[in-house]
MIDO-664024 format. One record per atom (N, C-alpha, C, O): residue number from 1; x, y, z; residue in one letter; atom name. Coordinates in steps of 0.05 Angstrom, whole numbers, always signed. Layout:
% MIDO-664024
SITE     k        X        Y        Z   r    a
SITE   NUM        X        Y        Z   a   CA
...
***
This chain:
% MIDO-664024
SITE     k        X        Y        Z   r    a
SITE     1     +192     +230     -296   x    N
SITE     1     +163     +232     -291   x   CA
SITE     1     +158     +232     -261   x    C
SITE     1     +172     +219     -245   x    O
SITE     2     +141     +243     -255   x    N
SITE     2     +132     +248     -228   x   CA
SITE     2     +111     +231     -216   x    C
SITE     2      +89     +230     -227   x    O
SITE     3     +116     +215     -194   x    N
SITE     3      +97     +196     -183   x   CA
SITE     3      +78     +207     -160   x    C
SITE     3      +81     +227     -145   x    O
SITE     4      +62     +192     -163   x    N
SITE     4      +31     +203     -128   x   CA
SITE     4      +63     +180     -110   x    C
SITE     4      +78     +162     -117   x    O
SITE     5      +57     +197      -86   x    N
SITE     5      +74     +181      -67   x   CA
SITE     5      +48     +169      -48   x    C
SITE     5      +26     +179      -45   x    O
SITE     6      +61     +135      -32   x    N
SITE     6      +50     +131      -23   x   CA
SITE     6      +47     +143       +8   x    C
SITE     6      +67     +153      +17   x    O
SITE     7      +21     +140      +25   x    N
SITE     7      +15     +147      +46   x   CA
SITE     7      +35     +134      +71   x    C
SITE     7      +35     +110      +70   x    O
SITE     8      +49     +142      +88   x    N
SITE     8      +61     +131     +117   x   CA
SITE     8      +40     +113     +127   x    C
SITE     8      +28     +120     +147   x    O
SITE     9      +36      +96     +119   x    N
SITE     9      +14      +71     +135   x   CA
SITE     9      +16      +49     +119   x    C
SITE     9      +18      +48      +94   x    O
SITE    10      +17      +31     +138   x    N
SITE    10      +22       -3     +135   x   CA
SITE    10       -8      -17     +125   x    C
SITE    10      -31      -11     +132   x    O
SITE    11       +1      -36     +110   x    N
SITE    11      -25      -51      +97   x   CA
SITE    11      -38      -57     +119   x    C
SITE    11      -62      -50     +119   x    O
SITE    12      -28      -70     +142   x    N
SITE    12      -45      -91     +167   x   CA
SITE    12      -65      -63     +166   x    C
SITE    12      -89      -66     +163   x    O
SITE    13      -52      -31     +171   x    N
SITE    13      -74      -19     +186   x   CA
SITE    13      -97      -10     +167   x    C
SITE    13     -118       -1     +177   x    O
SITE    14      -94      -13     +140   x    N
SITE    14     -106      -13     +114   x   CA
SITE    14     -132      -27     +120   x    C
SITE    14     -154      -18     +125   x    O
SITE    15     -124      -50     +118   x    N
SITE    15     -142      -79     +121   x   CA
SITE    15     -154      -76     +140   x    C
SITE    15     -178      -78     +135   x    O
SITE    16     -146      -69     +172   x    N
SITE    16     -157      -67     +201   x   CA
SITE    16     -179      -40     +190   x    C
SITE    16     -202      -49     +188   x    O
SITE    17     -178      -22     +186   x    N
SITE    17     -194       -7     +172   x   CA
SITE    17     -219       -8     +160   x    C
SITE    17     -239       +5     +164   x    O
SITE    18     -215      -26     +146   x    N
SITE    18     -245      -34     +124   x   CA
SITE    18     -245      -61     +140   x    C
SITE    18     -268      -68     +136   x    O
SITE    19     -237      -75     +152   x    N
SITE    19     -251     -101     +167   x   CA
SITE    19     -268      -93     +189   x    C
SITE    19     -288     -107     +195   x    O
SITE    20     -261      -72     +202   x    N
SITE    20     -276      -58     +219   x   CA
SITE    20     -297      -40     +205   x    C
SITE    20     -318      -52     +211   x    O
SITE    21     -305      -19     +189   x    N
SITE    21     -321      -20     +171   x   CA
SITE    21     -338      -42     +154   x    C
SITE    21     -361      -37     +146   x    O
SITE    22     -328      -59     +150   x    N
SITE    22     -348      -85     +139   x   CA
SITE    22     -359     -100     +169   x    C
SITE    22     -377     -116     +166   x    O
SITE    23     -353      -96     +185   x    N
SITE    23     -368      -99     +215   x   CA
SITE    23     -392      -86     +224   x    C
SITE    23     -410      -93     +239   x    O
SITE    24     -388      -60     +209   x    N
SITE    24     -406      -37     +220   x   CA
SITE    24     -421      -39     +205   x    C
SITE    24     -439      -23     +208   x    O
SITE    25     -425      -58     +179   x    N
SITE    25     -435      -48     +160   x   CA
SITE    25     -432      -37     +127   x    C
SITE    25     -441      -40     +104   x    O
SITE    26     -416      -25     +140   x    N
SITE    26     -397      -16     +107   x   CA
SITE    26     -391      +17     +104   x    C
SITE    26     -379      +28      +86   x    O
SITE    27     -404      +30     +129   x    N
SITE    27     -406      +58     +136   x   CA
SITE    27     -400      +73     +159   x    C
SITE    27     -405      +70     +183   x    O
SITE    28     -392      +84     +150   x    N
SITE    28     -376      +99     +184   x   CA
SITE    28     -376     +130     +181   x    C
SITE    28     -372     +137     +158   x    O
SITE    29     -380     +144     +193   x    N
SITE    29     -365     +174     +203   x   CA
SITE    29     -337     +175     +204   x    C
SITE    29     -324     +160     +220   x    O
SITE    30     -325     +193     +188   x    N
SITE    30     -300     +197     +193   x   CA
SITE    30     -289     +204     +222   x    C
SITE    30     -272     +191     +233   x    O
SITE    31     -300     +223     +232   x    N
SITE    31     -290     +232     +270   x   CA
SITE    31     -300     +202     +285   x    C
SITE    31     -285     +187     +298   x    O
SITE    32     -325     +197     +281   x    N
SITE    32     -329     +170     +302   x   CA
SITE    32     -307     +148     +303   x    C
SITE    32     -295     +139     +322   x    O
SITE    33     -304     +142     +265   x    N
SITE    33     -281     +122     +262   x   CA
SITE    33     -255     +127     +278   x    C
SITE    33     -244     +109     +291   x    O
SITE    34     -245     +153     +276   x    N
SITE    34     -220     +164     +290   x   CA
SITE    34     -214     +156     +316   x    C
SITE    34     -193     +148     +325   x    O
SITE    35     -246     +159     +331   x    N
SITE    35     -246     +157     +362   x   CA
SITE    35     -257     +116     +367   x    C
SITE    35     -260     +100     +385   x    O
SITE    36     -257     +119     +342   x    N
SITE    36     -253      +85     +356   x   CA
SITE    36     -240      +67     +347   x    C
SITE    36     -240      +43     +347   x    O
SITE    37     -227      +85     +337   x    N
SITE    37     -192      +59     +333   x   CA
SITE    37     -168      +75     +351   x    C
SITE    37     -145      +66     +350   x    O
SITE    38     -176      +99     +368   x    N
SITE    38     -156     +107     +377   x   CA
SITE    38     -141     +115     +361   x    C
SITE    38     -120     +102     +358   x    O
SITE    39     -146     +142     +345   x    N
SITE    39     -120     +143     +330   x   CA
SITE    39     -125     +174     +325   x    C
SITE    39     -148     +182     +318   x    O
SITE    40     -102     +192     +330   x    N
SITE    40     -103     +224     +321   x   CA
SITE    40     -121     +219     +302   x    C
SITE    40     -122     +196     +293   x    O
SITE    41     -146     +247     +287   x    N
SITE    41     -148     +247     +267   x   CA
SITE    41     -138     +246     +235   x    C
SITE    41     -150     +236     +217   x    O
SITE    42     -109     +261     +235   x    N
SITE    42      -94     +267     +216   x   CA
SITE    42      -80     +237     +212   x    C
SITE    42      -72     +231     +190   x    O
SITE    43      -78     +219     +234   x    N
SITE    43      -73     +191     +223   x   CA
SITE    43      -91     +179     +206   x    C
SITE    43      -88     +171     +183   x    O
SITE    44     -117     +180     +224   x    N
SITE    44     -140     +169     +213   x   CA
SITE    44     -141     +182     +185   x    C
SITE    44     -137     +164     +169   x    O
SITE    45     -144     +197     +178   x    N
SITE    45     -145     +213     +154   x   CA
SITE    45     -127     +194     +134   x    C
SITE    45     -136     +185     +113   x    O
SITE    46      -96     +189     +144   x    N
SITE    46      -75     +172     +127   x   CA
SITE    46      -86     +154     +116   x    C
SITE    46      -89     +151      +92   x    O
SITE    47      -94     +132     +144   x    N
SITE    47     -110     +109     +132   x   CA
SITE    47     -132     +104     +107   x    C
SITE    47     -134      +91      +86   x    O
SITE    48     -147     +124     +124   x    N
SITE    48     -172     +129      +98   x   CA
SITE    48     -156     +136      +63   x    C
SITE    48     -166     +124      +44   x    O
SITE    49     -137     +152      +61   x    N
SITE    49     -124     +172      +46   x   CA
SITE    49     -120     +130      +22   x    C
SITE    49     -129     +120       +2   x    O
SITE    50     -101     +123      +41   x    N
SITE    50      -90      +94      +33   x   CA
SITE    50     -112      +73      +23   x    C
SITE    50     -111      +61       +1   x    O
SITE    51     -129      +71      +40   x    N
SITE    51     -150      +58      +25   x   CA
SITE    51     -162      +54       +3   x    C
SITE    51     -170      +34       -8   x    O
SITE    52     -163      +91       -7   x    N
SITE    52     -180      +96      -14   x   CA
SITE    52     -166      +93      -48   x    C
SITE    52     -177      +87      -69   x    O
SITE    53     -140     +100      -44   x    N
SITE    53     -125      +95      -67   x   CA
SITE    53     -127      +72      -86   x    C
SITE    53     -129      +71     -110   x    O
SITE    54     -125      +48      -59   x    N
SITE    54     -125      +10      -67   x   CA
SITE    54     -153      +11      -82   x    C
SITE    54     -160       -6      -99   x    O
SITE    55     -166      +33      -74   x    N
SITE    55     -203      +27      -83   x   CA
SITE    55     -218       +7      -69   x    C
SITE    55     -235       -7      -80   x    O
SITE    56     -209       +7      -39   x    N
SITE    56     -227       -9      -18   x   CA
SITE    56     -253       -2       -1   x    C
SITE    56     -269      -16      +11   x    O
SITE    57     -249      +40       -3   x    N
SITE    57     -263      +50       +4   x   CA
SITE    57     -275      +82      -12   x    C
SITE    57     -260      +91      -29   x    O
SITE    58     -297      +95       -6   x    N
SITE    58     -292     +122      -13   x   CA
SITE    58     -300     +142       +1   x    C
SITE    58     -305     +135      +24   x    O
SITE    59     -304     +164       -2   x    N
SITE    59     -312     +180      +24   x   CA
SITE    59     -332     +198       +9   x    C
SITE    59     -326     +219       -3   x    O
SITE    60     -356     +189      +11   x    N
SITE    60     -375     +213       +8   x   CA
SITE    60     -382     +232      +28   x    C
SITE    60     -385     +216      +47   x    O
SITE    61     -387     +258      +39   x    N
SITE    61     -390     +277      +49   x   CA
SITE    61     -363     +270      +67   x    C
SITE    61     -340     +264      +59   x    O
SITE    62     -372     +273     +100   x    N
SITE    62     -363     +254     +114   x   CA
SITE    62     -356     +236     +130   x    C
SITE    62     -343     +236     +152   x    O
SITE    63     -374     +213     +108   x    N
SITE    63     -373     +186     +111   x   CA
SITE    63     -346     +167     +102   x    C
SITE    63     -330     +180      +88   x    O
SITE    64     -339     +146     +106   x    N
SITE    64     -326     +127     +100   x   CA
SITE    64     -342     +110      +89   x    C
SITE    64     -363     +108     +100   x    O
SITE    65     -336      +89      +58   x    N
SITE    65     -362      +70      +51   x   CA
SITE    65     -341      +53      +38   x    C
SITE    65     -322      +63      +25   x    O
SITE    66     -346      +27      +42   x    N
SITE    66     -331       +3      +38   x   CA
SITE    66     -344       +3       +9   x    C
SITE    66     -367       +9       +3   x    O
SITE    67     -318       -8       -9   x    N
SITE    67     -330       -5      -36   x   CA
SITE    67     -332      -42      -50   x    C
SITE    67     -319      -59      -39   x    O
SITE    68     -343      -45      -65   x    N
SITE    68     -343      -79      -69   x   CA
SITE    68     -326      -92      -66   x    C
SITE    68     -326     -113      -55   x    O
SITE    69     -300      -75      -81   x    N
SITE    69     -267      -84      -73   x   CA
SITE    69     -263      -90      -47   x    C
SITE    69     -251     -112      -46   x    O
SITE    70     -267      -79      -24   x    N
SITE    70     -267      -76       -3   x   CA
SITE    70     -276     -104       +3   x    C
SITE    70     -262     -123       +6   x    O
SITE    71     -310     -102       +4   x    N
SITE    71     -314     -127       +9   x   CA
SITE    71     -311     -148       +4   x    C
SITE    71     -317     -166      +19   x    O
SITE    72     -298     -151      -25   x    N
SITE    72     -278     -173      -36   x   CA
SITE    72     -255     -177      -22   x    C
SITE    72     -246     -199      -26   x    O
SITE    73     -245     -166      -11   x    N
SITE    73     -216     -158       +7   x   CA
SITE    73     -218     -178      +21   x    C
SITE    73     -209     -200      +19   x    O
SITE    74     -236     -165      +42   x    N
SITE    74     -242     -174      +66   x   CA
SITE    74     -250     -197      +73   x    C
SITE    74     -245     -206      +95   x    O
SITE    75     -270     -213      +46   x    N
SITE    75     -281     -237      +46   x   CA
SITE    75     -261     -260      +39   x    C
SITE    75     -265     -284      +43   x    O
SITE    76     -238     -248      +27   x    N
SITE    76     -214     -264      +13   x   CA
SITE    76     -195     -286      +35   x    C
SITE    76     -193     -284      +60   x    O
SITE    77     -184     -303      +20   x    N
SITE    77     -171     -312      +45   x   CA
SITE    77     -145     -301      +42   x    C
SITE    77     -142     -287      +23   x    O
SITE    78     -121     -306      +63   x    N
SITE    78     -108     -288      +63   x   CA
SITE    78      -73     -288      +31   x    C
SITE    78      -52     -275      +28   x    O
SITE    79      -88     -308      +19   x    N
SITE    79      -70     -320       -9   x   CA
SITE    79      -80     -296      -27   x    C
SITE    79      -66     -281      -40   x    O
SITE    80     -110     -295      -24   x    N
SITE    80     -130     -278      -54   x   CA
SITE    80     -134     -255      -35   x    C
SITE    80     -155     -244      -39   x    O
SITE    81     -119     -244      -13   x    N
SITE    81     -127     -219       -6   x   CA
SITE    81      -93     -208      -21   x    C
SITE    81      -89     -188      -34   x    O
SITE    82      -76     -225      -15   x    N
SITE    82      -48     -209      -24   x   CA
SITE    82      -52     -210      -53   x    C
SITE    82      -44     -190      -66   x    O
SITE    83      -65     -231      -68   x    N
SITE    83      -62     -228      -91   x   CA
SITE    83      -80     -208     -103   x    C
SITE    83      -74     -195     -124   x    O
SITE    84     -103     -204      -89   x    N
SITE    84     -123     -174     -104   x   CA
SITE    84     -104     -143     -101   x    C
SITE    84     -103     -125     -117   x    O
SITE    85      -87     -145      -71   x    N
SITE    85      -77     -125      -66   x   CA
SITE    85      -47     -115      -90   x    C
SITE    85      -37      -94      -98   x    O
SITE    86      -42     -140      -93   x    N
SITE    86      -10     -139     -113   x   CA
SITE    86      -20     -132     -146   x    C
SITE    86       -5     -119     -161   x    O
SITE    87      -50     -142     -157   x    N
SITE    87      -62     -140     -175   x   CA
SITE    87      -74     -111     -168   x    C
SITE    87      -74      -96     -188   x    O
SITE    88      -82     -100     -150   x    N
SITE    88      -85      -73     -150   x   CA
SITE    88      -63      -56     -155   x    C
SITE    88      -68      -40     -172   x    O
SITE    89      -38      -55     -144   x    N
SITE    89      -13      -46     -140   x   CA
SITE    89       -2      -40     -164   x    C
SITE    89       +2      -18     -174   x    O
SITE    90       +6      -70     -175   x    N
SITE    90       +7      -73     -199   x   CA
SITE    90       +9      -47     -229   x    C
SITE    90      +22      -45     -250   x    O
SITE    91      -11      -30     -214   x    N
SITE    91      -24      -15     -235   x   CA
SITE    91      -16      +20     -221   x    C
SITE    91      -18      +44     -228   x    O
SITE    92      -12      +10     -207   x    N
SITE    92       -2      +36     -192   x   CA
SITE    92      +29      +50     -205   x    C
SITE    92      +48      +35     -199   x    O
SITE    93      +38      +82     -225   x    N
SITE    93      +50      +86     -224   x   CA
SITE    93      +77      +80     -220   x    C
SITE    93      +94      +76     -237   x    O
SITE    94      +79      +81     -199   x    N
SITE    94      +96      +75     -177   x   CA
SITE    94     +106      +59     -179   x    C
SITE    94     +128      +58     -190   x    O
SITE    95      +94      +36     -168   x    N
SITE    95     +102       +8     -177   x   CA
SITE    95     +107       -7     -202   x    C
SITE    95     +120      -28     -206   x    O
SITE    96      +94      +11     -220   x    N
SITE    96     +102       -1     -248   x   CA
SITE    96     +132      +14     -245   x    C
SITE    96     +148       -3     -236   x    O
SITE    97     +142      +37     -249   x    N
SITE    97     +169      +46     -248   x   CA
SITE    97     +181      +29     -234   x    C
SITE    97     +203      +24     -243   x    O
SITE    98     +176      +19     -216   x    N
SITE    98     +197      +12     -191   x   CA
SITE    98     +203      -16     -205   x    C
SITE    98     +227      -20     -210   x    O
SITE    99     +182      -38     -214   x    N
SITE    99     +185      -57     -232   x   CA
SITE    99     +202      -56     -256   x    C
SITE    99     +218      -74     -263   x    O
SITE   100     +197      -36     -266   x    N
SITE   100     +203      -32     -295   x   CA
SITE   100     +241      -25     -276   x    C
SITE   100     +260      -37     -286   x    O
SITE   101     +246      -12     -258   x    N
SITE   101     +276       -7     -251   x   CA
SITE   101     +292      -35     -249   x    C
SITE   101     +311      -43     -262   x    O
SITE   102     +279      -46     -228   x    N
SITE   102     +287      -77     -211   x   CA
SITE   102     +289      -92     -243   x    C
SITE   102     +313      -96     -248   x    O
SITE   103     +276      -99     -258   x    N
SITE   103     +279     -117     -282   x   CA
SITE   103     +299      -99     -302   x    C
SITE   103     +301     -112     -323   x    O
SITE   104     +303      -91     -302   x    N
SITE   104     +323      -73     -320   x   CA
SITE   104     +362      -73     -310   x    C
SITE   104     +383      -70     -322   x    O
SITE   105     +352      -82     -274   x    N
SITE   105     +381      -89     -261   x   CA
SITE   105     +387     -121     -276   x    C
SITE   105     +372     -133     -292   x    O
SITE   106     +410     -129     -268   x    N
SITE   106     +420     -161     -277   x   CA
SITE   106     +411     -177     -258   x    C
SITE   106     +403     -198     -268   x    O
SITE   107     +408     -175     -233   x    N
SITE   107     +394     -192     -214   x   CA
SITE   107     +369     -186     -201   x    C
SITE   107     +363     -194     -179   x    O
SITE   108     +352     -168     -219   x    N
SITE   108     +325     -150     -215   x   CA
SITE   108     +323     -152     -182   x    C
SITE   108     +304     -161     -169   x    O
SITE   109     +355     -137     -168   x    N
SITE   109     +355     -132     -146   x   CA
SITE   109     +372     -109     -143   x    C
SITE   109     +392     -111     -158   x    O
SITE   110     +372      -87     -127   x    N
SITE   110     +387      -68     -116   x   CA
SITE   110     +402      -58      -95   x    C
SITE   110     +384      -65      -79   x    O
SITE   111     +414      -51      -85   x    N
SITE   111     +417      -36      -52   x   CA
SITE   111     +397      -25      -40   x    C
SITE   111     +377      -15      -52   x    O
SITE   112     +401      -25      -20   x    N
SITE   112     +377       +2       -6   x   CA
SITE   112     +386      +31      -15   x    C
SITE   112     +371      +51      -15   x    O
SITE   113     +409      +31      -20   x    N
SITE   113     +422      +66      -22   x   CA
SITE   113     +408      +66      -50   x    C
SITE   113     +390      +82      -56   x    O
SITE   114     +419      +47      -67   x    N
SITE   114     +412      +48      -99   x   CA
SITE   114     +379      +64     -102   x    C
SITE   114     +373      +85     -114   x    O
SITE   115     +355      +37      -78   x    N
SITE   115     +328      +43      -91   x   CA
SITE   115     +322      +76      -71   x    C
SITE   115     +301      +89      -75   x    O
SITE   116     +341      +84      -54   x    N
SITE   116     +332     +108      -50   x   CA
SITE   116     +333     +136      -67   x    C
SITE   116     +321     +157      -67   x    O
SITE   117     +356     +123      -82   x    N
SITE   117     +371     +145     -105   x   CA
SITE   117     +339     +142     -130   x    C
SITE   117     +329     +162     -140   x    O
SITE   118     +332     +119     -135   x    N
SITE   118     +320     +119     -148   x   CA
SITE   118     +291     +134     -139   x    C
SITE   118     +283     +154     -150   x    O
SITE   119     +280     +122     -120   x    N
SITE   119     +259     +136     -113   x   CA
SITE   119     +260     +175     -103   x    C
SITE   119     +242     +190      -95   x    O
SITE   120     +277     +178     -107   x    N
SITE   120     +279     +211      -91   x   CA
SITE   120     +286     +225     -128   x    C
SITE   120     +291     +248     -135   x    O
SITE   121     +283     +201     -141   x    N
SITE   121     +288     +217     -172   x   CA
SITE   121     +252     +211     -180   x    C
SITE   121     +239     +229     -192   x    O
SITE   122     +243     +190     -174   x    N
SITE   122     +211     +180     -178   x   CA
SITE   122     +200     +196     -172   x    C
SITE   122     +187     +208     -189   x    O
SITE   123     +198     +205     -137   x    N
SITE   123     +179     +224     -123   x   CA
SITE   123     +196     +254     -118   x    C
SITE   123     +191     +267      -97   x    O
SITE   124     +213     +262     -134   x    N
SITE   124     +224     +281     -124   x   CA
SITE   124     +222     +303      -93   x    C
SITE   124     +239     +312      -77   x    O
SITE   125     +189     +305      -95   x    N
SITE   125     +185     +322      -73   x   CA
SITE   125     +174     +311      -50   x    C
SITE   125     +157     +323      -37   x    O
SITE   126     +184     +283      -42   x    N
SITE   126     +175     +267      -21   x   CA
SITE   126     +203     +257       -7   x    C
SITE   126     +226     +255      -17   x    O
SITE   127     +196     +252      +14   x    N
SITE   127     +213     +243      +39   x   CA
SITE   127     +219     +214      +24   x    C
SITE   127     +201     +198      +25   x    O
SITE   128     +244     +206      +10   x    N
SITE   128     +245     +175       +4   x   CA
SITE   128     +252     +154      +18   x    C
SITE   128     +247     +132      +10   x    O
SITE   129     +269     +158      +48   x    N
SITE   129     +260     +144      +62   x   CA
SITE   129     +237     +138      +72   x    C
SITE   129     +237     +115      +80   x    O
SITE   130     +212     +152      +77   x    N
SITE   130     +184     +149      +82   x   CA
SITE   130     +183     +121      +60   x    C
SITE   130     +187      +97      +60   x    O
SITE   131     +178     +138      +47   x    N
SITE   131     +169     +126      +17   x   CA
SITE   131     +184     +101      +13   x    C
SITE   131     +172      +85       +0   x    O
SITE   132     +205      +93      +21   x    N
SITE   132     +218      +67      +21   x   CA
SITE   132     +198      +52      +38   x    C
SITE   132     +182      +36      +30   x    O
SITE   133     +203      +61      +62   x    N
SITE   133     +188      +38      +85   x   CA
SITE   133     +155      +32      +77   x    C
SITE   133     +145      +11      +86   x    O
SITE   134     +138      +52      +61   x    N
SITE   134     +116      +45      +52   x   CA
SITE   134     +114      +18      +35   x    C
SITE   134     +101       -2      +39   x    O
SITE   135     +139      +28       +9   x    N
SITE   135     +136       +8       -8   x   CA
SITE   135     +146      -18       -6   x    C
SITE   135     +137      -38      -17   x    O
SITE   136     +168      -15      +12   x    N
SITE   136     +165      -51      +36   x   CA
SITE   136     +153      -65      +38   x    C
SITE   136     +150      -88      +30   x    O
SITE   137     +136      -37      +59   x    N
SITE   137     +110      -59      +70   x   CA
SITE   137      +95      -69      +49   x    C
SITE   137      +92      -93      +43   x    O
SITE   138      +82      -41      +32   x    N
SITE   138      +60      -58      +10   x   CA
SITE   138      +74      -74       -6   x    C
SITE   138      +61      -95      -12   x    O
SITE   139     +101      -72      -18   x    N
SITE   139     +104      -90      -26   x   CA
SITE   139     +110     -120      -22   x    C
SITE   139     +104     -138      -37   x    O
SITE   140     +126     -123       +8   x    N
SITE   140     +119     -147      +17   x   CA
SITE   140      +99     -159      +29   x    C
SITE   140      +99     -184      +33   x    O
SITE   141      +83     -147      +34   x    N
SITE   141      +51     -158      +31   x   CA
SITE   141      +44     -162      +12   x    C
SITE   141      +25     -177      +17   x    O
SITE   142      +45     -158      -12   x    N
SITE   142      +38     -165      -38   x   CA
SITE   142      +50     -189      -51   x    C
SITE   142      +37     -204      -65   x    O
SITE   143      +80     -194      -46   x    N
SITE   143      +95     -215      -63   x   CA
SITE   143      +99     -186      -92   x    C
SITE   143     +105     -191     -115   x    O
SITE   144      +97     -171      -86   x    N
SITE   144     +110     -153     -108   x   CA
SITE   144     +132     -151     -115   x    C
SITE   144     +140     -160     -136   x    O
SITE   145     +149     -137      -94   x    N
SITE   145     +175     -125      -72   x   CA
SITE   145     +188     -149      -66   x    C
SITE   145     +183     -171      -75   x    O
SITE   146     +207     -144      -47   x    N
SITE   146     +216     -158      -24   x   CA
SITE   146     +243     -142      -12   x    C
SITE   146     +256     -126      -26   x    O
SITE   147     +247     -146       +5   x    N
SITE   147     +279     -133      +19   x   CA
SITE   147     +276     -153      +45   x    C
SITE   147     +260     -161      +63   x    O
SITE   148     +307     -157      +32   x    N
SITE   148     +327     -168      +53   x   CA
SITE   148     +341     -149      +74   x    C
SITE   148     +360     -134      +67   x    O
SITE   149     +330     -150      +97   x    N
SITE   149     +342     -123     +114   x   CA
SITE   149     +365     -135     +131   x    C
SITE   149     +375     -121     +149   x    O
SITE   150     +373     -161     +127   x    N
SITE   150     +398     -167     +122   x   CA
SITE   150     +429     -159     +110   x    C
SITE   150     +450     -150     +119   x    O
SITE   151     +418     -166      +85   x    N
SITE   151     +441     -152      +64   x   CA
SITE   151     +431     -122      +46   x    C
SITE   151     +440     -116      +24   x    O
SITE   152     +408     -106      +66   x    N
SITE   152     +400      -91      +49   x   CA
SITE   152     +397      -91      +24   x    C
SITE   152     +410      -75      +12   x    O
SITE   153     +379     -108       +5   x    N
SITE   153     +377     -113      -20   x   CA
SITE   153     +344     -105      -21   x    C
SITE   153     +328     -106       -3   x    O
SITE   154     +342      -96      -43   x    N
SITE   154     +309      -94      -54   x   CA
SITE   154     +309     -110      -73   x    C
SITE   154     +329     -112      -88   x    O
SITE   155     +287     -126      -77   x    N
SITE   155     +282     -140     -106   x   CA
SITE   155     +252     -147     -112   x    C
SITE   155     +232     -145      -98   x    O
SITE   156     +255     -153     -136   x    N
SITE   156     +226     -156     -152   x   CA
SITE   156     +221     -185     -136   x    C
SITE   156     +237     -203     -136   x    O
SITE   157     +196     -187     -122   x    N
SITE   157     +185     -212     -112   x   CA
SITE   157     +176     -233     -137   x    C
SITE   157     +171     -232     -161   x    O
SITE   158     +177     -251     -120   x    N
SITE   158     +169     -270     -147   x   CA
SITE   158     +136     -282     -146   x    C
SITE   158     +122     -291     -127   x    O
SITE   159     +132     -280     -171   x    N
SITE   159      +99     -288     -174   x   CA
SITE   159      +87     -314     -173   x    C
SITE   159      +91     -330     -191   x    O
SITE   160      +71     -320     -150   x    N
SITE   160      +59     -353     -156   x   CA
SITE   160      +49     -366     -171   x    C
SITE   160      +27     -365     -181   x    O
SITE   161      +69     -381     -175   x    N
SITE   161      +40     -393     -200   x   CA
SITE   161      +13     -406     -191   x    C
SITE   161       +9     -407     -167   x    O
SITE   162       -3     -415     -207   x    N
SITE   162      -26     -412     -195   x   CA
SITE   162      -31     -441     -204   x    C
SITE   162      -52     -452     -199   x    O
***
């Protein structure tokens, strides 16, 4: 089965995104936004692209508009912002496969060579190293994921109890 791949951008710039939009208000111009975070448009575009997935933001015409999620995000502290983000994730394709792989191993952990093999079979027509370093990040910002870039291992993060 074929997965949405995720976008080349890091959660921090995710979050920096709509924190800056919930500053402004909750509304932005797409070109203004560009020119005031300093960033090519076609980056800017990424960001938004990423957001918009988590369901933090949406883009009518074009505008940028912080969506309740968003402002739940943003208002969270930083325990209930990873946990809305991992509970968003969660549900994501992607991450369900990648879950459903890691728990299926004996130590619901892998190589890095292993989860590339795996993912370049997930996203076939995507760059899987990209696509590794995305799901890193979001996933170790989440407590989803985790990798040891140590012993090159990927593994299923473990969930807090509450």
């Amino acid at each position: 089965m074929k997965h949405a791949a995720l976008p080349e951008i890091g959660i921090s710039q995710i979050l920096g995104l709509v924190e800056l939009l919930v500053g402004k208000g909750g509304r932005e111009d797409i070109y203004k936004l560009a020119g005031e975070l300093s960033m090519e448009l076609g980056e800017t575009l990424t960001v938004i692209k990423a957001a918009e997935m988590l369901g933090l933001v949406h883009t009518p015409g074009g505008d940028v508009v912080v969506e309740d999620f968003g402002n739940k995000v943003v208002d969270a502290s930083i325990t209930d912002r990873k946990d809305l983000i991992r509970e968003k994730l969660e549900h994501f394709p992607l991450f369900k496969a990648i879950r459903d792989y890691l728990s299926s191993q004996e130590e619901t952990e892998v190589t890095r060579e292993e989860m590339l093999e795996k993912l370049a079979e997930l996203i076939p027509n995507e760059d899987a190293e990209a696509s590794f370093s995305s799901i890193v990040n979001w996933g170790r910002y989440s407590e989803l994921f985790g990798y040891n870039d140590d012993s090159q291992t990927f593994y299923l993060g473990e969930s807090r109890a509450e």
